[in-house]
Backbone bond lengths (Angstrom), bond angles and torsions (degrees), N, CA, C in turn:
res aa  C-N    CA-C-N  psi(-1)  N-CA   C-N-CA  omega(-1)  CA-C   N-CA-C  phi
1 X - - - 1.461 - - 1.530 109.05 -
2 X 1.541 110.95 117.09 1.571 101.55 176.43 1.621 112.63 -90.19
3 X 1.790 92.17 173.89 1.377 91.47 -174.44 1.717 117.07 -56.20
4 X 1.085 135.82 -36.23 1.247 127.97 -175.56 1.544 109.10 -51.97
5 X 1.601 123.40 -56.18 1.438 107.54 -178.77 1.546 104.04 -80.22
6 X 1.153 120.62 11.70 1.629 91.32 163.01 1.675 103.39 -84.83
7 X 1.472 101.95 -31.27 1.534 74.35 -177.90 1.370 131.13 -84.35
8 X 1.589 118.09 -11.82 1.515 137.76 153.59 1.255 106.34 -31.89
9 X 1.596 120.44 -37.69 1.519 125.03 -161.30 1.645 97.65 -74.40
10 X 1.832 94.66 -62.20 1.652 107.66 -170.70 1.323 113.38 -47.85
11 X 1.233 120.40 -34.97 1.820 127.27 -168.61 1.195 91.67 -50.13
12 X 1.462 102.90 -76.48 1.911 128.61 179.60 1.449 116.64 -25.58
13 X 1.240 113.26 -48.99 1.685 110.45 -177.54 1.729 84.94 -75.59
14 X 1.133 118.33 -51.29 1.670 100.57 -164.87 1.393 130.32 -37.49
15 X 1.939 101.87 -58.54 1.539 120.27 166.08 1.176 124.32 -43.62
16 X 1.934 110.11 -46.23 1.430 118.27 171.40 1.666 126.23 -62.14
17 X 1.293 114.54 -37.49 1.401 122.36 145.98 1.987 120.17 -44.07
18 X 1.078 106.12 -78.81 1.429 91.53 156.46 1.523 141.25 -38.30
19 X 1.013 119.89 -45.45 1.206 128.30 167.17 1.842 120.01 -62.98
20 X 1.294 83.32 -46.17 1.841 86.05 160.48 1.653 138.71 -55.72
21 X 1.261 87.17 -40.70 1.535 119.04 170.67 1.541 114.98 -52.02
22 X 2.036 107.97 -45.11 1.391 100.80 178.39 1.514 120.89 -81.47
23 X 1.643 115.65 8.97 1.284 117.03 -157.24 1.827 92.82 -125.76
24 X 1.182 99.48 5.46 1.642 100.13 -175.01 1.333 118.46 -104.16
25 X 1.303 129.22 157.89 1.617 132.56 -159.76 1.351 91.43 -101.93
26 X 1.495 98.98 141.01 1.303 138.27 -160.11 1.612 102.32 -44.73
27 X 1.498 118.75 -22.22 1.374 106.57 -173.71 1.687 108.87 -109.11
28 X 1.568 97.78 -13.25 1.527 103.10 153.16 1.771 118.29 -54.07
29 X 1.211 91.92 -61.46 1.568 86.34 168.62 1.328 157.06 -73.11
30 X 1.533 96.25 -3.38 1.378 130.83 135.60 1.232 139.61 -20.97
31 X 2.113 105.19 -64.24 1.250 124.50 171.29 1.278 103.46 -96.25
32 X 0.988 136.92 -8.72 1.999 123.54 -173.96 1.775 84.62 -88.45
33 X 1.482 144.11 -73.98 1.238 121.05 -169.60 1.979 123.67 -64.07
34 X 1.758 96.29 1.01 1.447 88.27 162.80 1.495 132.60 -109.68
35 X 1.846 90.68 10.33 1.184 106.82 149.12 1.097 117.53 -85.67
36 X 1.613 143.33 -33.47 1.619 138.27 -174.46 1.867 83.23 -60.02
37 X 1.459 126.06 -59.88 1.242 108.81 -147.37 1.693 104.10 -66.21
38 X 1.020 125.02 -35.82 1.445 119.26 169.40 1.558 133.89 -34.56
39 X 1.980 86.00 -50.16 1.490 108.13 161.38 1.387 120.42 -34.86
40 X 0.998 106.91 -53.76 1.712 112.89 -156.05 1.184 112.90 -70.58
41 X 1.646 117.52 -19.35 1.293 140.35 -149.81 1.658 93.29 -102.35
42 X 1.291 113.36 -52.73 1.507 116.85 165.29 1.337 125.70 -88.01
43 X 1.116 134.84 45.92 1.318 158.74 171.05 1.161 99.00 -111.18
44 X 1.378 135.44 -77.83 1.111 156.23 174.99 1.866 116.09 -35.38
45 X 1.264 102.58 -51.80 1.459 108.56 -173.01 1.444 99.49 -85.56
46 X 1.857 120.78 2.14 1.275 108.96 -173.45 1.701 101.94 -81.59
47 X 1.664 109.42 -32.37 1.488 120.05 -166.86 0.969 96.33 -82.88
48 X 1.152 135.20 -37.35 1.989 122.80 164.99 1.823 104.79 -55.17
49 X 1.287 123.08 -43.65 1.549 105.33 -154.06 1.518 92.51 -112.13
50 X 1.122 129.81 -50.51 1.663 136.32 171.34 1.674 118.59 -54.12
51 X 1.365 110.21 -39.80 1.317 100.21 -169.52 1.774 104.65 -103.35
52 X 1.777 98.39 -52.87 1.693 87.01 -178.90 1.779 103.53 -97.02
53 X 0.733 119.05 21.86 1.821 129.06 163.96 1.527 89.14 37.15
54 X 1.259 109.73 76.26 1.409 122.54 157.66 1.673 91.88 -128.48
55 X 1.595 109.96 123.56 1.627 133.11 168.67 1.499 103.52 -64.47
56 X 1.603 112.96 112.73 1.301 133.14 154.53 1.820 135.43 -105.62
57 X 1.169 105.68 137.42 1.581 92.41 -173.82 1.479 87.50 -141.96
58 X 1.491 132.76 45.50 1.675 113.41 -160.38 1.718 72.17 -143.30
59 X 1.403 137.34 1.40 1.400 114.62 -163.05 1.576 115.37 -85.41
60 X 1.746 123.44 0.38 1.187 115.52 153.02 1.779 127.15 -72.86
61 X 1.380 109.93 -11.11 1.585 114.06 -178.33 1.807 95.12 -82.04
62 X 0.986 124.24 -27.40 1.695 126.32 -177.14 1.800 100.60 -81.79
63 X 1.495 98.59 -17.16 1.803 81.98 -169.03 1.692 83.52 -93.13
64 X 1.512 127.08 -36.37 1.616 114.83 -166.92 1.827 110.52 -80.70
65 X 1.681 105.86 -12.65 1.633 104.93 163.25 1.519 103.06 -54.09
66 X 1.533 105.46 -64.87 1.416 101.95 -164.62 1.665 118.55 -58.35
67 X 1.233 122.58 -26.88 1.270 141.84 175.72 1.630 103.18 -52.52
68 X 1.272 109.01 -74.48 1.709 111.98 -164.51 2.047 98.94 -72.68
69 X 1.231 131.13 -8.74 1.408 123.62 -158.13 2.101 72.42 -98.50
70 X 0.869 140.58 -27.38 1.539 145.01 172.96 1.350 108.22 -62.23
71 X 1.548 104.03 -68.36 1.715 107.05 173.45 1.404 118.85 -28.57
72 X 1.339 105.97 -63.89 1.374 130.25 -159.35 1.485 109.37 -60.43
73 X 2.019 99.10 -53.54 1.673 94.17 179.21 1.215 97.06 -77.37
74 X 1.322 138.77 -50.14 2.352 118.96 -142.15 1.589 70.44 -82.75
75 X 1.257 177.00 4.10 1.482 146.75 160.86 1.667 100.14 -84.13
76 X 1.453 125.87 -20.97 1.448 118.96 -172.59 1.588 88.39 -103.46
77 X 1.404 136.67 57.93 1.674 125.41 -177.41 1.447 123.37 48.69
78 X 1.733 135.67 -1.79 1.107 122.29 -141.18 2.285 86.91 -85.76
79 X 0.815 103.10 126.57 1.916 110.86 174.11 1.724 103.83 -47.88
80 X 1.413 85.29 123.13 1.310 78.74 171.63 1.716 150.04 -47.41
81 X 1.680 98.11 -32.17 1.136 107.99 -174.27 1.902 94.65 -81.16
82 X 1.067 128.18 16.29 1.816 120.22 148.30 0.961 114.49 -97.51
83 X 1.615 130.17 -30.72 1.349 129.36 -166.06 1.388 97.56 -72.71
84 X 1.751 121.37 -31.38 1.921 89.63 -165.97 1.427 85.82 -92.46
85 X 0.973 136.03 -36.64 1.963 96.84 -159.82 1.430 101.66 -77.60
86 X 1.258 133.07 -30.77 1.670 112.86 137.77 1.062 132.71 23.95
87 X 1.768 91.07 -95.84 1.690 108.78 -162.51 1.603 95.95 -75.47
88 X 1.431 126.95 -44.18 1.516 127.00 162.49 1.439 125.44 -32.79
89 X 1.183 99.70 -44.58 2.046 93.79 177.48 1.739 109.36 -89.61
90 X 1.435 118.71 4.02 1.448 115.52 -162.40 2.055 74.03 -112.76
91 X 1.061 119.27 -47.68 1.614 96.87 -170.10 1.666 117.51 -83.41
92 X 1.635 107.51 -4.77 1.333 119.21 150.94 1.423 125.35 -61.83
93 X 1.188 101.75 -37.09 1.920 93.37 -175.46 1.780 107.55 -93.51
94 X 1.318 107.43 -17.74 1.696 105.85 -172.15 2.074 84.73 -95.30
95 X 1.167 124.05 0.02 1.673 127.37 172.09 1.547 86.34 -81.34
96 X 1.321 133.88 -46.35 1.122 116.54 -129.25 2.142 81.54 -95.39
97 X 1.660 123.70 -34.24 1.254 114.75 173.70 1.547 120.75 -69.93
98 X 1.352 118.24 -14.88 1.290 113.35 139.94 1.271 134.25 -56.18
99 X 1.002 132.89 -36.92 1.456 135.89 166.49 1.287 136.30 -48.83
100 X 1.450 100.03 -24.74 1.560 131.62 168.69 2.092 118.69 -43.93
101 X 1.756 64.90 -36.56 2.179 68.95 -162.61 2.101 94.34 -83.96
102 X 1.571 98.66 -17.61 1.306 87.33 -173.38 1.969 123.41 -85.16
103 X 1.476 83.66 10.01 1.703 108.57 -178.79 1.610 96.54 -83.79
104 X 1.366 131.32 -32.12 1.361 128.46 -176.13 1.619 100.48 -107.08
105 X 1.438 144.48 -55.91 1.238 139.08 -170.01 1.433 106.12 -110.65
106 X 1.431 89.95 155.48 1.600 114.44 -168.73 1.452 111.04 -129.05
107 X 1.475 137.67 150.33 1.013 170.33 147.15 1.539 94.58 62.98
108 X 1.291 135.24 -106.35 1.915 110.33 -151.60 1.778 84.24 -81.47
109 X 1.104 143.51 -31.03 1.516 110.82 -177.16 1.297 108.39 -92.04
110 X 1.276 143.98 40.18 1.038 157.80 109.66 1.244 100.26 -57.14
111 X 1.531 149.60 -99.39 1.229 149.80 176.43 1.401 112.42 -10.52
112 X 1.393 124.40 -62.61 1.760 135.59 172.40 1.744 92.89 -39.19
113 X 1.094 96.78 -64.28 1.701 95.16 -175.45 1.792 139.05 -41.80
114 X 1.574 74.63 -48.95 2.269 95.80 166.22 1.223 97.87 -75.49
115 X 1.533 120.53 -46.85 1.979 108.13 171.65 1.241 128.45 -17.20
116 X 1.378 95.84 -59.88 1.546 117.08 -172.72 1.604 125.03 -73.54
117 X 1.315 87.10 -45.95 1.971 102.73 165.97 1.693 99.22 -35.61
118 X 1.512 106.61 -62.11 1.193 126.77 -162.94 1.885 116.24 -44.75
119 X 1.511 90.94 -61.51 1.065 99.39 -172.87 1.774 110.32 -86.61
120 X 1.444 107.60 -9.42 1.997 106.89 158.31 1.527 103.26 -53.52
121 X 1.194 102.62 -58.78 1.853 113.90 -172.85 0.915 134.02 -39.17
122 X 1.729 98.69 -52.35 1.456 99.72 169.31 1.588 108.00 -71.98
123 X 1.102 136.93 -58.96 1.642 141.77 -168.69 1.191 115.15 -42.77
124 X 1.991 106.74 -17.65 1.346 106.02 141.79 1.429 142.96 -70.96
125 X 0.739 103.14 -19.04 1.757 130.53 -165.74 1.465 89.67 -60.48
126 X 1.881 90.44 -72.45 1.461 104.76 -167.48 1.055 111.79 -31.05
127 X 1.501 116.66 -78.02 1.877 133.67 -142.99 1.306 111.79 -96.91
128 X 1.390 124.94 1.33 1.355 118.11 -166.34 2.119 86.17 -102.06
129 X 1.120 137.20 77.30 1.533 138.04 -133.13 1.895 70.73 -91.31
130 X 1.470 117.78 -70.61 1.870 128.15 -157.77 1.895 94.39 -39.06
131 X 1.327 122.84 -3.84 1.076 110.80 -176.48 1.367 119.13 -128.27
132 X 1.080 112.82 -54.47 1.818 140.94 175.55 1.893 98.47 -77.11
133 X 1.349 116.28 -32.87 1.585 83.95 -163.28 1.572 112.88 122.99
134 X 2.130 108.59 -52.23 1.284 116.73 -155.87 1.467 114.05 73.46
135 X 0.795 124.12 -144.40 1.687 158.72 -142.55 1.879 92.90 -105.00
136 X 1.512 130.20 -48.91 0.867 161.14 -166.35 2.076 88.71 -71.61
137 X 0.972 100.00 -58.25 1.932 96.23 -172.42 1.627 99.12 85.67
138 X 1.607 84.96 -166.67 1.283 100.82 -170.96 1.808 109.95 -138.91
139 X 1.357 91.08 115.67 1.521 91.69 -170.56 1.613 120.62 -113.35
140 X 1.385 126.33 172.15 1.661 133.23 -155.87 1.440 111.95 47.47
141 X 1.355 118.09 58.66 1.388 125.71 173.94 1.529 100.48 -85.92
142 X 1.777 127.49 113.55 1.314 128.65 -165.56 1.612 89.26 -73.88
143 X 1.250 107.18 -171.31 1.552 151.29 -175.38 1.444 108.99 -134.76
144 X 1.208 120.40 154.06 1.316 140.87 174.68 1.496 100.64 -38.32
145 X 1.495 159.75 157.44 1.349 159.47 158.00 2.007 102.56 -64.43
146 X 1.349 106.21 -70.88 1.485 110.21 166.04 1.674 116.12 -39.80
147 X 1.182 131.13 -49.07 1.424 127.33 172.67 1.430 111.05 -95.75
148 X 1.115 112.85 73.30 1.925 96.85 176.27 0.896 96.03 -108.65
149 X 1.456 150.61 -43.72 1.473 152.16 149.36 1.317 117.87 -5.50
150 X 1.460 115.58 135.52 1.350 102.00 -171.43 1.895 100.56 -78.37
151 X 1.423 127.53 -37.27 1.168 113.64 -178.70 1.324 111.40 -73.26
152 X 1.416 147.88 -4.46 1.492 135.45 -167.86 1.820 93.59 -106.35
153 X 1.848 111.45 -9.20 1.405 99.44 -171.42 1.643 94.67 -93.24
154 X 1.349 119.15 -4.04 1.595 107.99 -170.49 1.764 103.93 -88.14
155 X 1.875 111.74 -32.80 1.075 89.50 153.75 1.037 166.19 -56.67
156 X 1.714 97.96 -23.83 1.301 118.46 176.28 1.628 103.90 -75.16
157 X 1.124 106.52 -51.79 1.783 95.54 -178.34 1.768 116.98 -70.19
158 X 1.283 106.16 -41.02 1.980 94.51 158.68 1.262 117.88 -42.47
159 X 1.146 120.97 -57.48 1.547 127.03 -164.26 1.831 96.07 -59.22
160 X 1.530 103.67 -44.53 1.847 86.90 -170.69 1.520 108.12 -86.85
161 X 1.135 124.68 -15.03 1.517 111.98 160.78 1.396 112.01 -65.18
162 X 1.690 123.68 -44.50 1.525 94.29 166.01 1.614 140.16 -69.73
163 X 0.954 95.27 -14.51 2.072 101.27 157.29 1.265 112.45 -95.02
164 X 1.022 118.72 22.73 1.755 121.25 155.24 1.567 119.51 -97.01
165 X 1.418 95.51 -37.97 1.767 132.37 -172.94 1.564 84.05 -70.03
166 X 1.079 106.98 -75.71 2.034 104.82 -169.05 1.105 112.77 -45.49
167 X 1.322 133.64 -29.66 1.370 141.33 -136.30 1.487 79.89 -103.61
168 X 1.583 122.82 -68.88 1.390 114.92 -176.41 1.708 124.58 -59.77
169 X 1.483 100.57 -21.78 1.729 94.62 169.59 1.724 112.47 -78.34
170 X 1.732 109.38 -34.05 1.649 79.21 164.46 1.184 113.33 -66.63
171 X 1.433 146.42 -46.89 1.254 135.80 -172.90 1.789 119.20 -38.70
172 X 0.891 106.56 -58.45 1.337 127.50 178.28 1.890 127.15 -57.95
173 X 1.954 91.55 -19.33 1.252 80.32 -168.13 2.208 83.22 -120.35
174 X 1.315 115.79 20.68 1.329 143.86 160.41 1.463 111.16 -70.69
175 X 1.687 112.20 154.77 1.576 111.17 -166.50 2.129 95.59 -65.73
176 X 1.602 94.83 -29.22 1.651 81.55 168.73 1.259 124.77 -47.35
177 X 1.534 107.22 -54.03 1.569 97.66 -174.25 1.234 130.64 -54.15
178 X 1.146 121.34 -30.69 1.857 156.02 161.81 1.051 99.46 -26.17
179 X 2.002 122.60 -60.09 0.967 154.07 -149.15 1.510 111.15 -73.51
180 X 1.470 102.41 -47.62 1.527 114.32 -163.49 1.853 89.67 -90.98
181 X 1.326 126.36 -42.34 1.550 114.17 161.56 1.307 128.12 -21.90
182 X 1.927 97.75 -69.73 1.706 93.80 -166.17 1.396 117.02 -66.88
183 X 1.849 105.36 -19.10 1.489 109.04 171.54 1.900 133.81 -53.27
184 X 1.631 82.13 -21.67 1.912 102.73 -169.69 1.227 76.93 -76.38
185 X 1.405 137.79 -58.08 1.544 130.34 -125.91 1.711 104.53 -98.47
186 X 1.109 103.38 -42.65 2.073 107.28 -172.66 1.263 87.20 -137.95
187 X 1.198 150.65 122.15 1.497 167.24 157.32 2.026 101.02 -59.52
188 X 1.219 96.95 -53.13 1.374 123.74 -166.88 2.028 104.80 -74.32
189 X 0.865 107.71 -47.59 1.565 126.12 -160.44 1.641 89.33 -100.53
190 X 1.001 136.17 -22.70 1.862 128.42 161.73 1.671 114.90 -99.02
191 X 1.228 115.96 4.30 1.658 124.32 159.24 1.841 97.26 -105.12
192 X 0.626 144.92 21.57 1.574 149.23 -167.29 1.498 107.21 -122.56
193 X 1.651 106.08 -36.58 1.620 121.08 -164.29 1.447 101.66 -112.10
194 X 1.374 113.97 4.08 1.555 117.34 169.84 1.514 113.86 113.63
195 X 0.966 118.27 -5.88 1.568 124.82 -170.76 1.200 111.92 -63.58
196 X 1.084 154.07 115.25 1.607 159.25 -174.81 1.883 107.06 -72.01
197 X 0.799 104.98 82.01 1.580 137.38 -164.07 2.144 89.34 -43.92
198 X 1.275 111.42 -37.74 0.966 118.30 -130.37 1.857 107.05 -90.77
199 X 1.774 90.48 -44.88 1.508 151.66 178.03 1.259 103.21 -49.11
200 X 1.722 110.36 -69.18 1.640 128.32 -163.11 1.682 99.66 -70.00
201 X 1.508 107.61 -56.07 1.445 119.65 159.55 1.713 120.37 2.71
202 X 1.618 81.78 -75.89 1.924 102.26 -158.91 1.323 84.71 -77.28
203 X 1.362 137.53 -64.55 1.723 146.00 -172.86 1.657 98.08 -36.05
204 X 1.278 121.64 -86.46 1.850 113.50 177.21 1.588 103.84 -12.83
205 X 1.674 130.00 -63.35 1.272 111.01 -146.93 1.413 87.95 -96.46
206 X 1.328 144.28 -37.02 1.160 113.04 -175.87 1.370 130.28 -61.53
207 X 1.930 100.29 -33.38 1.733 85.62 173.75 1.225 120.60 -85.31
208 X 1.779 130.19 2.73 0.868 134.35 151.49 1.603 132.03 -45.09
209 X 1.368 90.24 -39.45 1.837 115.54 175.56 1.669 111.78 -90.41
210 X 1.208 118.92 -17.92 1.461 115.00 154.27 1.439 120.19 -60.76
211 X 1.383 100.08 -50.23 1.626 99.57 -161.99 1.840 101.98 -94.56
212 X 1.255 123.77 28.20 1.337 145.34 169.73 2.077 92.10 -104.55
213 X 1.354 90.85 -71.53 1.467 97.26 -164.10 2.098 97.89 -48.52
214 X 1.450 132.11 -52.21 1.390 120.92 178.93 1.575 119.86 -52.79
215 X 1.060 102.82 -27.00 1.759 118.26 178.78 1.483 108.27 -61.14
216 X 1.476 116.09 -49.43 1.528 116.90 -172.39 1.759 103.93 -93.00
217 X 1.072 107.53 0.25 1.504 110.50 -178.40 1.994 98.68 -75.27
218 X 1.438 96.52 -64.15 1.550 109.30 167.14 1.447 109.59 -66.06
219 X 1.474 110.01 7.93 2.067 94.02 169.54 1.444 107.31 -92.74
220 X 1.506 114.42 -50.69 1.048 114.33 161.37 1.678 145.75 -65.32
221 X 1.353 120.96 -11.06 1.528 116.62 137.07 1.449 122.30 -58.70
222 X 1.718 109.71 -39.51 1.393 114.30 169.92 1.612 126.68 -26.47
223 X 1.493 90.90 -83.14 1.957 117.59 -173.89 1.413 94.79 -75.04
224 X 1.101 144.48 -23.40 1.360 146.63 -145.96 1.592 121.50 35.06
225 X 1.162 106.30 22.18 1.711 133.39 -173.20 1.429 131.60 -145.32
226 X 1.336 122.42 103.67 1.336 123.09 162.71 1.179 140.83 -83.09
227 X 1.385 132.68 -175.40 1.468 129.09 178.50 1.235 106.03 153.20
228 X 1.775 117.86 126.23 1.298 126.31 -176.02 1.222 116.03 -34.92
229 X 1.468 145.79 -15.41 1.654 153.82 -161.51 1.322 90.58 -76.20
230 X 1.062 140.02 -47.54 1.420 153.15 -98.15 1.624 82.65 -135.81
231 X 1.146 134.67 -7.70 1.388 117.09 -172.69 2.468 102.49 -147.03
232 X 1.394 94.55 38.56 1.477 92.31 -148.97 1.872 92.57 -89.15
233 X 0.934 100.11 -170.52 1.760 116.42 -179.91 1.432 95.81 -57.63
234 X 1.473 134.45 -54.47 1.146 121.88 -162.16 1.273 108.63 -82.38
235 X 1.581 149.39 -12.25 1.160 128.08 133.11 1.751 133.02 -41.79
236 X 1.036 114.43 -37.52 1.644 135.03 175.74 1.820 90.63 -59.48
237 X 0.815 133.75 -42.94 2.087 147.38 -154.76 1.830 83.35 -87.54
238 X 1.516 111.86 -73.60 1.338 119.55 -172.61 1.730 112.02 -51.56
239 X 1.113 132.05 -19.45 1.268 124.80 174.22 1.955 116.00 -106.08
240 X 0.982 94.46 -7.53 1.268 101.05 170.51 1.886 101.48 -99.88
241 X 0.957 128.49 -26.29 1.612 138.15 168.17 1.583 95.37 -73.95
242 X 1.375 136.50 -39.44 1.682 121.92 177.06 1.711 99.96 -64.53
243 X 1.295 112.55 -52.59 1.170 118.73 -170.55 1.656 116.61 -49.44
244 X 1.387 107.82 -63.48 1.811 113.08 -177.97 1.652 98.60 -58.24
245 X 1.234 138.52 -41.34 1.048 156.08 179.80 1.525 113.85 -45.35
246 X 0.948 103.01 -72.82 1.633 124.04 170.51 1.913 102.31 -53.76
247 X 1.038 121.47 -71.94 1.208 138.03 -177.12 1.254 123.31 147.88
248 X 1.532 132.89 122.31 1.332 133.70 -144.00 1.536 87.14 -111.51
249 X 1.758 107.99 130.57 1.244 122.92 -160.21 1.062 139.03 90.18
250 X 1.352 103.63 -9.17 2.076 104.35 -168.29 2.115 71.58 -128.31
251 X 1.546 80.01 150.46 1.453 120.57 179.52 1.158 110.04 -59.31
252 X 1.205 130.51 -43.76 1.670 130.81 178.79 1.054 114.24 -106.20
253 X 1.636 130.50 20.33 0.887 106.44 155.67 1.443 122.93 -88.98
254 X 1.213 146.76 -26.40 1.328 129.00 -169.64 1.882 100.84 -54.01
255 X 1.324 119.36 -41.61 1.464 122.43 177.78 1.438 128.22 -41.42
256 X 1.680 104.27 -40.37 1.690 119.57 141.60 1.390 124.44 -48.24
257 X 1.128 116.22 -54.66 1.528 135.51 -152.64 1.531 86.87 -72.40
258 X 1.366 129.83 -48.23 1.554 110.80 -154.64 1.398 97.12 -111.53
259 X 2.024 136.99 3.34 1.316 112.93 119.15 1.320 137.53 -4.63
260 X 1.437 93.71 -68.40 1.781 112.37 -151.47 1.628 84.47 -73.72
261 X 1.795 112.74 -58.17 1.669 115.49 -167.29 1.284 109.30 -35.69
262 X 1.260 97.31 -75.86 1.877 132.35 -141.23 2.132 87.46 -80.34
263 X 1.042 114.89 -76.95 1.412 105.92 -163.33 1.957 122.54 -99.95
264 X 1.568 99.28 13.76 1.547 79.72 -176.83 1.727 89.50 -99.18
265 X 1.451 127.09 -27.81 1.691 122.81 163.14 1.568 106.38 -34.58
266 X 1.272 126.52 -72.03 1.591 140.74 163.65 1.706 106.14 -21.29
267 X 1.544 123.99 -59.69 0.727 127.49 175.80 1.747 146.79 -76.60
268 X 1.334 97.10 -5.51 1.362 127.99 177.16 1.966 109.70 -102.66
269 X 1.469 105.28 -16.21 1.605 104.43 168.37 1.713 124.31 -37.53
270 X 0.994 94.49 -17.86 1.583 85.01 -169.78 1.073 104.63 -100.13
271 X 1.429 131.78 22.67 1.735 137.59 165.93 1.905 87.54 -99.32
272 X 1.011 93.40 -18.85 2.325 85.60 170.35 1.877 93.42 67.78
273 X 1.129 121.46 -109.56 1.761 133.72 -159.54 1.265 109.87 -71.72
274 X 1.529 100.99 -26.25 1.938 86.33 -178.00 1.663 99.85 -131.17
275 X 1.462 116.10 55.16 1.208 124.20 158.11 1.487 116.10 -61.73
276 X 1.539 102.79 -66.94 1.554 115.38 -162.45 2.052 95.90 -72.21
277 X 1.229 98.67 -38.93 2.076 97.18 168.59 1.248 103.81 -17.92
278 X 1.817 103.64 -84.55 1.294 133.21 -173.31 1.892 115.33 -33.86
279 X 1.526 95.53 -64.48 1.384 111.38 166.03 1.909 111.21 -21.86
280 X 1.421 87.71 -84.78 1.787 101.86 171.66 1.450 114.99 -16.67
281 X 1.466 98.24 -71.31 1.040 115.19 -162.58 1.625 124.29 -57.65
282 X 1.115 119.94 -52.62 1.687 141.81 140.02 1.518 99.13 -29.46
283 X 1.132 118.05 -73.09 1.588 105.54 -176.68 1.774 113.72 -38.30
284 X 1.543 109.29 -69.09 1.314 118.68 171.24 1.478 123.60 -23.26
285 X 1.760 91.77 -52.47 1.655 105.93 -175.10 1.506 109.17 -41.52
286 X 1.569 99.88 -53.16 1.466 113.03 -148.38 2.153 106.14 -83.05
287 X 1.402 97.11 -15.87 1.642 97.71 -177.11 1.495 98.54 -93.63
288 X 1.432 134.03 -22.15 1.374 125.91 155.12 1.591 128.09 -58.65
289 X 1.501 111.01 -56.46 1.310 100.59 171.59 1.602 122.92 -99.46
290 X 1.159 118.15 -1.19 2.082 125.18 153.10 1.194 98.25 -117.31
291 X 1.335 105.47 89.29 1.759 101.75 158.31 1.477 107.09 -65.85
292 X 1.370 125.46 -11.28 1.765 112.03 -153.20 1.669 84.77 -126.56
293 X 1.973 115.66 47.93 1.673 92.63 -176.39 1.319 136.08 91.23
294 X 1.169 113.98 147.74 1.243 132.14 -178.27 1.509 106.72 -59.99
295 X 1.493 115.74 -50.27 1.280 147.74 -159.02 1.919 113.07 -76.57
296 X 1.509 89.46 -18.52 1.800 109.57 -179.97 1.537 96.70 -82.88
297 X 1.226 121.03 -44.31 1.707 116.21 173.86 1.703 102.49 -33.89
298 X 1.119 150.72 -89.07 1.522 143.78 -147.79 1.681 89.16 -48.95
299 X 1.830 127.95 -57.69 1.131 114.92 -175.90 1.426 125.79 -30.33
300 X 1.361 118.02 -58.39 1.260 137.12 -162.78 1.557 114.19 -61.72
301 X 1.363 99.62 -31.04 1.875 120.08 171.89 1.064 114.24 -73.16
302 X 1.600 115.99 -50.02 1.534 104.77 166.24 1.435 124.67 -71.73
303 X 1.341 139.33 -4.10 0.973 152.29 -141.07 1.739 90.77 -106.11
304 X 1.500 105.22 -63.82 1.397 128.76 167.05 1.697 125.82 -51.04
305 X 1.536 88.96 -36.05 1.663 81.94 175.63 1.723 95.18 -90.84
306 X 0.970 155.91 -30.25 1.213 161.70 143.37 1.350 111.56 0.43
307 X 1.404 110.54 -74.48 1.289 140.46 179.94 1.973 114.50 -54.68
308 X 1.610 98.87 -44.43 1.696 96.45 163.74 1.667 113.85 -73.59
């Protein structure tokens, strides 16, 4: 399959997604743009953990920064189009002092480390109330006037996850992206060939933490409601579970990954008590026999037809 019909293909699911969207009930469309906003959030943590294989577990505190720095401005008038690159350059530079700890530790104490970020963040959330809300949140967070609708707001948020999506495939398919590769693969043997060991490092989590911080920007126009729950460790687990899920490293997979997350739970409701069972269980299925993803299945076929 060459590149032209793959992308003939991608257009097609796109339009068809859209098109679905105008024919879907109001709470369908609900969850399909709170799946784009999820998206964006695991896109991001894919090029931190998939591409430069630096272990994250802190990327829900970057999606609820960007979330409450939204609250705060569209409830005080601030226009939307300031609030997101805003909250984007403020979870970029506190991405980039995270990055710090990943210059000295590597792989699960690296993880211990984003743990903690995680759970500082939220414990901010909570108790800091004159600012955050507390426990209480923060509620009547407007929306754009033109998108207040729930179907004219999913366009608006499809449309910017796909110029987020482009934006990260040029990146990715850029001498950066190259960059943040040989870093996943030989740490040692891509500082040898010139790679700024140090550079690619801090860059993974900050733009990792950008495209976390735009995700919660569009969460909160979303729900029009926040609250530390909404941003806890087990979201940070659930987007790193879309990610391995999907396939860690390849471009489409987080788009898999938060299928399975975000809407096949949604979609399994009508088993009532043994939804989330089922859920589990399917998950399990799929990390026993694709350890490498959803997205490792075509590998394994060619691998197999190879092999006959």
């Amino acid at each position: 399959m060459n590149a032209k019909t793959k992308t003939g293909i991608l257009v097609a699911l796109l339009v068809a997604l859209a098109v679905l969207a105008s024919l879907a009930k109001r709470s369908d469309v609900y969850l399909l743009t709170l799946f784009c906003v999820y998206l964006m959030a695991t896109f991001g943590l894919n090029l931190t953990v998939g591409y430069a294989g630096q272990m994250s577990l802190g990327q829900a505190a970057f999606f609820g920064i960007g979330a409450y720095i939204a609250a705060i401005a569209l409830k005080a008038g601030v226009p939307f189009v300031i609030v997101l690159p805003t909250a984007a350059l403020a979870c970029f530079i506190v991405g980039l002092a995270l990055g710090f700890p990943a210059l000295r530790v590597q792989h699960h104490y690296l993880a211990f480390a984003t743990l903690g970020f995680n759970v500082l963040v939220y414990l901010v959330m909570r108790n800091e109330e004159k600012i955050t809300g507390g426990t209480f949140g923060i509620s009547g967070i407007p929306r754009p006037e033109v998108f207040d609708r729930p179907l004219p707001f999913f366009y608006f948020t499809f449309a910017a996850l796909i110029v987020l999506a482009l934006l990260l495939w040029w990146l990715l398919r850029s001498p950066w992206g190259r960059a943040f590769a040989a870093l996943r693969d030989n740490p040692i043997r891509a500082e040898s060939t010139g790679v700024n060991i140090t550079a690619y490092t801090l860059l993974a989590f900050a733009i990792g933490a950008a495209c976390a911080g735009i995700g919660g920007v569009y969460l909160a126009a979303l729900v029009n409601f926040i609250e530390p729950g909404q941003f806890h460790l087990s979201v940070s687990l659930m987007m790193l579970l879309a990610v391995i899920v999907g396939g860690s490293g390849r471009f489409f997979g987080p788009v898999l990954g938060s299928v399975v997350v975000i809407l096949l739970p949604e979609w399994l409701r009508f088993l009532q008590d043994w939804y989330l069972a089922i859920f589990g269980f399917a998950v399990i299925v799929l990390m026993v026999f694709l350890p490498g993803g959803l997205l490792s299945l075509a590998d394994r076929f060619k691998a197999r037809g190879g092999a006959k």
